[in-house]
N, C-alpha and C positions, 0 to 999 in steps of 0.2 A: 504493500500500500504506500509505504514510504518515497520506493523507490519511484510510480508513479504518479505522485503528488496526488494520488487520493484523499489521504486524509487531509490535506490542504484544501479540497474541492469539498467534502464533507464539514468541514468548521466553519467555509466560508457558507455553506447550504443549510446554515444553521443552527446541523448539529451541535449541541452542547460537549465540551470534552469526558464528561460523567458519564453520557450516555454511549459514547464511543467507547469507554473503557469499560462498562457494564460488563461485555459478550469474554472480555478478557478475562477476567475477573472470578467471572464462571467457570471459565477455562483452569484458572490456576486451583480451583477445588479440586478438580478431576486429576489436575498433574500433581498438586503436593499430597492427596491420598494415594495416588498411584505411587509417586515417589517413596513415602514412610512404608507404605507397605514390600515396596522393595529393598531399602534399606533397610529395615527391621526383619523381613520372614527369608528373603532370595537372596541375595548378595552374601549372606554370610554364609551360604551353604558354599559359593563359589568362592570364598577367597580359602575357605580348606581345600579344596582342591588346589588353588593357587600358588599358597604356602608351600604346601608337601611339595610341588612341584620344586619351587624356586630353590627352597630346602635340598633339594634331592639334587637338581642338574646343577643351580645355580651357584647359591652360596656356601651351600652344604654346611652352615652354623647352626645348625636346630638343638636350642638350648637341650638336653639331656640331665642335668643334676640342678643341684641346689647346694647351697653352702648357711650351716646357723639357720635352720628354720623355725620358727617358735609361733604358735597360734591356739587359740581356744579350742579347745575340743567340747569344752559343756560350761555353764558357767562358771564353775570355781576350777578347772582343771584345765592345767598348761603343756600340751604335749612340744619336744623340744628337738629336731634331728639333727644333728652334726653337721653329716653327708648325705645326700639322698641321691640315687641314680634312677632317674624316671626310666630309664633301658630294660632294666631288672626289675623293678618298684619296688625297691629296695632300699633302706636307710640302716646307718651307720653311727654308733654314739646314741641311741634314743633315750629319752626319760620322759616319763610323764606322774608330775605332779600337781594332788589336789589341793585345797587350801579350806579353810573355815575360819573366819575371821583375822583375817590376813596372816593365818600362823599356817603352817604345813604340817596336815595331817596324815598323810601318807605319796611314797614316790617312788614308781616304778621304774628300775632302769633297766635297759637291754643293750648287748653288745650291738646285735641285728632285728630289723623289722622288715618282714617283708609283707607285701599286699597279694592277699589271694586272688589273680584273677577269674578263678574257674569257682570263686565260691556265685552261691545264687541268690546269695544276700549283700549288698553294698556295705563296706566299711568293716571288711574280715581282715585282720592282719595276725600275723603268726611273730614273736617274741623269740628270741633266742636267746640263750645265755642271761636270764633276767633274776634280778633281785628286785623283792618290793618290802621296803620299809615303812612298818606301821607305828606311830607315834600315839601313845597313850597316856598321857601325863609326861611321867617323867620317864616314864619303860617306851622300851622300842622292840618292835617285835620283828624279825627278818623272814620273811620265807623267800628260796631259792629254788631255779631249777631250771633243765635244758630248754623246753618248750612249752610254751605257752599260748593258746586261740582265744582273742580278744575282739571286741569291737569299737573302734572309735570311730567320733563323728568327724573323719577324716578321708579323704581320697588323693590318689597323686594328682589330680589337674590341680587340688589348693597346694601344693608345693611347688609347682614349677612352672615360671612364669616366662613364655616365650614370648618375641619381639611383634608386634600388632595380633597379640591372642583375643583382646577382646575383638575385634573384627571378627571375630569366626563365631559370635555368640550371637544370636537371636535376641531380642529387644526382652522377651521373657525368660531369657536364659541369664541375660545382663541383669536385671531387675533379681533373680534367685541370688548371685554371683554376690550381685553387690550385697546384697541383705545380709549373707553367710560371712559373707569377709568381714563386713561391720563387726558384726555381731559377737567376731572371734578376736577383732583386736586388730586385725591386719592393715596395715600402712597403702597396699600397693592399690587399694581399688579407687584413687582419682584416674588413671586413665578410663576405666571402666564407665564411671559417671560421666566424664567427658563426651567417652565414645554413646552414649546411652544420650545424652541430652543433644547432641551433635545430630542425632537422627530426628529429634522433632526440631528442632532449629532448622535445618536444611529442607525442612518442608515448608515452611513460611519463607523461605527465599521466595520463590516463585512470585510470590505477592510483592515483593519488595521491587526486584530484579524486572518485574514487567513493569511496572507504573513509572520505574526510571525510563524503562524503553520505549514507552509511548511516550512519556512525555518530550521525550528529546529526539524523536519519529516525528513529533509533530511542528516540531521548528523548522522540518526539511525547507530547502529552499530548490529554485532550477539549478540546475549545474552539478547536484551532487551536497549528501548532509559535510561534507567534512568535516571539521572543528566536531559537528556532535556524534557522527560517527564514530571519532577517535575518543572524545569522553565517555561513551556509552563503554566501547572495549574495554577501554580503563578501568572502568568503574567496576565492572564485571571480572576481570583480575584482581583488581585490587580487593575483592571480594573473597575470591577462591583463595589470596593470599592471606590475608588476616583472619581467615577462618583458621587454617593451618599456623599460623604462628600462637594466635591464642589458646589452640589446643595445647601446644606445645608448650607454651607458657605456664599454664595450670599446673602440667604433669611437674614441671621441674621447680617452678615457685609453689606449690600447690596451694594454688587460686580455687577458690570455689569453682566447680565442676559446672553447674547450672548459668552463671555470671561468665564463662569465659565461652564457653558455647554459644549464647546469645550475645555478647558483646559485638561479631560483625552485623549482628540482627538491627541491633539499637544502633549503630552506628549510620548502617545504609540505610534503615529506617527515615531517620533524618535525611539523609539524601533525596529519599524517593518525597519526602514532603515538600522539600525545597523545592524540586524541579517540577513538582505537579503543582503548586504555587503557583509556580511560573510558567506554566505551558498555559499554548495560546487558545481561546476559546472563544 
């Protein structure tokens, strides 16, 4: 339409600018639910293929261990792994200690943990070489022995944190993730809220992103928009880039996860009012 000087012939024919954006407007419903729903349910199914790909031919860095792992397994008890090798599911150095009123009432240590994968219940780990000391007043009570079958409310994906993992989670997968991590004490779930709020913020682009584009469509002149052509690209990189820097910022200053996601929101926000301010009508 631009390029034809239509909308120029429609503003002078009366049309109001509102109602030229109305049929837009409508458009951008269809495209930011289509969008969330691909960014939230489809996409993260494809960046696990993606990964393992890049993983395997490209970079071949696919995090595998852990080093110092420590997180909540239930409210008063702190399970703690040394070593962990995600290869095996297997950790090294373990202890898990409970607490009651900030004092330690009992701590189980083990040389090895490993994780059952062929059990048909989640959160089976097997103990090896384990001592568990029970605190009773002033007595302590030891029991020892080879093996031991336990259940914590642990699994190897909460030990081992690989490079863009939350991408490969579902919008209700990230929502579980994040709750669980909280929950346990864990440090590493701002990327995760990032990535989680990142996907409804990018669906209100659309809204933002068009209203700029019509509005500065509509200044075309004969000969070609120049001048708005080139702020409109701009605008629309500058976009895509401060998305990506504010994510980034968050993770490493950790900036509230919600405020840094919508921060290019708010910001182009104000853009899109300015220029539809000022578009012609």
């Amino acid at each position: 339409l631009a390029s034809n000087s239509e909308i120029i012939s429609m503003l002078a024919a009366g049309v109001s600018f509102n109602r030229l954006l109305r049929p837009y407007m409508l458009s951008c419903i269809l495209i930011s639910g289509f969008t969330f729903y691909l960014n939230s349910f489809v996409i993260p199914h494809g960046t696990v293929i993606r990964q393992n790909f890049e993983n395997t031919y490209r970079r071949n860095k696919k995090n595998n261990s852990a080093e110092n792992v420590q997180l909540y397994v239930s409210k008063n008890t702190v399970a703690y792994i040394q070593h962990y090798d995600d290869q095996y599911k297997r950790g090294y150095g373990f202890s898990l200690t409970t607490f009651e009123n900030k004092k330690i009432v009992s701590q189980m240590t083990a040389m090895e943990i490993q994780y059952d994968t062929v059990s048909d219940s989640k959160y089976h780990w097997r103990a090896s070489n384990y001592k568990i000391r029970t605190l009773r007043g002033l007595k302590e009570h030891i029991v020892s022995g080879t093996e031991k079958d336990t259940m914590l409310l642990m699994e190897p994906a909460d030990l081992v944190y690989s490079k863009g993992q939350q991408e490969t989670f579902t919008s209700p997968e990230l929502l579980r993730y994040i709750s669980k991590q909280t929950s346990r004490g864990s440090g590493n779930v701002v990327q995760y809220e990032v990535e989680f709020h990142k996907r409804i913020a990018m669906s209100f682009s659309a809204f933002i992103l068009t209203i700029i584009g019509l509005s500065l469509s509509a200044r075309k002149r004969k000969g070609g928009m120049g001048l708005y052509l080139g702020i409109g690209l701009g605008l629309s990189f500058g976009y895509i880039m401060l998305q990506t820097v504010s994510a980034t910022f968050a993770i490493q200053a950790n900036m509230p996860a919600m405020l840094a996601a919508w921060i290019p929101n708010f910001i182009f926000a104000a853009i899109a009012y300015f220029v539809y301010r000022h578009a012609p009508n």
